[in-house]
C-alpha positions in Angstrom: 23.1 179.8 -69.5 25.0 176.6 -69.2 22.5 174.7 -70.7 22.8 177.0 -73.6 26.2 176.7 -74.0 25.9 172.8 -73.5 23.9 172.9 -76.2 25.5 174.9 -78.4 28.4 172.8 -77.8 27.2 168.9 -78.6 25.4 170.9 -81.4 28.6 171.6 -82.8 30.5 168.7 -82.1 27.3 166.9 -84.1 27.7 169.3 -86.7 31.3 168.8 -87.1 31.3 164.8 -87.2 29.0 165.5 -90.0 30.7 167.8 -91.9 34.1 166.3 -91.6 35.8 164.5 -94.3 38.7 163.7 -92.4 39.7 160.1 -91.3 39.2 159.1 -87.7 41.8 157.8 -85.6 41.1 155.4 -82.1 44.5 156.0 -81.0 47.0 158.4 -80.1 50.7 157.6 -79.3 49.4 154.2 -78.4 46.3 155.6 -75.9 43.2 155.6 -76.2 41.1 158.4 -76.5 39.7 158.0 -72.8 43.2 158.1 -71.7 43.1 161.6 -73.3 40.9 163.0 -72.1 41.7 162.1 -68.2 44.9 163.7 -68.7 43.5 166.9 -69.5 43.0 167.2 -65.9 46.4 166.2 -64.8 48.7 168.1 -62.6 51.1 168.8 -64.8 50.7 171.2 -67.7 52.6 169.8 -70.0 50.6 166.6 -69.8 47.3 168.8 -70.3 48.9 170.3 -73.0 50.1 166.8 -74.8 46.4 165.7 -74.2 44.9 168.7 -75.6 46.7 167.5 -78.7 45.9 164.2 -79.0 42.1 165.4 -78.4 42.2 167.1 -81.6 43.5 164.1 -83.2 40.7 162.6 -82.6 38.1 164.4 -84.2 34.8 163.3 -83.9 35.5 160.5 -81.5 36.8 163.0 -78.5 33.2 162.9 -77.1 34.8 161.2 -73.8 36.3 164.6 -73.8 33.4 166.6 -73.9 32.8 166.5 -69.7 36.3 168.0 -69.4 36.2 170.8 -71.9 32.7 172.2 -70.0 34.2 172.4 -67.2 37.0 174.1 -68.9 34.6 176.9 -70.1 34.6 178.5 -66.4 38.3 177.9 -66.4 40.4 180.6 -65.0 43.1 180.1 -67.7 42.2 181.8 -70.9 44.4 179.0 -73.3 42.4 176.4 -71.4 38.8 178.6 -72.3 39.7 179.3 -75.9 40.6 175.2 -76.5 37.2 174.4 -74.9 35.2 176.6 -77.5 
């Protein structure tokens, strides 16, 4: 099943770096987007939350991301869940 869903997952992150129109940014308040996407697993929720923005700044080039938001699918929190899909 988790296969699946990883694969349903890149599939759409492909997908969506084709389809998108929108200009790609490297940075986000200064920080890279592997800075990002550590914070999503920070302590602090507010920081998750602050990183979960930046992520979708990034578009297409949030694939550093990608690691956190599966392990975000089994996430006990549902806001955490529903920004993983």
């Amino acid at each position: 099943m988790r296969t699946l869903l990883l694969a349903v997952i890149l599939h759409l992150v492909a997908v969506g770096s084709l389809l998108s129109e929108e200009k790609t940014v490297s940075t986000y308040q200064g920080k890279s987007v592997e800075f990002w996407a550590k914070r999503l697993e920070h302590d602090d929720s507010k920081e998750r939350e602050l990183a979960m923005e930046a992520i979708e700044v990034f578009g297409k080039n949030a694939t550093p991301a990608v690691p956190v938001l599966i392990r975000w699918l089994d996430d006990g929190c549902e806001r955490y869940r529903t920004f993983a899909c």
